[in-house]
ZAMARGU-4260 file (C-alpha; in steps of 0.2 Angstrom, whole numbers, plus 5000, padded with zeros to 4 digits):
<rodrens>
0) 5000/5000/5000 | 5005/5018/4996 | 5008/5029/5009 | 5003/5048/5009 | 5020/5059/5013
5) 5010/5072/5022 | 5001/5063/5035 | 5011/5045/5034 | 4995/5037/5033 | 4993/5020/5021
10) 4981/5025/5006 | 4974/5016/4991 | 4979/5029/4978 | 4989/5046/4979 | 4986/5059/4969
15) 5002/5069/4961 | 5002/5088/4966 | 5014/5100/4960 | 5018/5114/4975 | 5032/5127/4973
20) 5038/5119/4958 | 5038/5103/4964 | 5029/5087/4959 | 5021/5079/4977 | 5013/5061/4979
25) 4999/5064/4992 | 4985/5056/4998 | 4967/5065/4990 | 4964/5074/5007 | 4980/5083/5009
30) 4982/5087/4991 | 4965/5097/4994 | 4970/5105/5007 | 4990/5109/4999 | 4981/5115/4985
35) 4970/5127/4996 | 4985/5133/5003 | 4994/5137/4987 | 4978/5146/4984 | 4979/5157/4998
40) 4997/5160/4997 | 4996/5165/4981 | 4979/5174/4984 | 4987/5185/5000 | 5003/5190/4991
45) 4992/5198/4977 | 4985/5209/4989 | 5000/5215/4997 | 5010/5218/4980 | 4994/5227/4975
50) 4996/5237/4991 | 5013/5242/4988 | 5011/5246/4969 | 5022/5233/4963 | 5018/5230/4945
55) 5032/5218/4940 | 5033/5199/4940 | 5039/5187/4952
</rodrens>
């Protein structure tokens, strides 16, 4: 049986993520909930470059 690389718990199938760049093998859950996270991140550092006037890219 697989096992998830977040939470180390044994699953039928994991799911491929990419995060930062980088391809992740995790269990469905905590794929969700990376992804949600990537969202934020990426969600909350819009804000603050539009607060600072930055107009260039990352």
């Amino acid at each position: 049986m697989p096992v998830c690389k977040e939470c180390d718990s044994e699953v039928t199938r994991l799911v491929t993520v990419k995060l930062d760049g980088r391809a992740k093998k995790l269990c469905e859950d905590c794929a969700d909930r990376a992804r949600e996270q990537a969202e934020i991140a990426q969600a909350s550092e819009a804000v603050v470059r539009g607060m600072l006037g930055f107009k260039g890219t990352r």
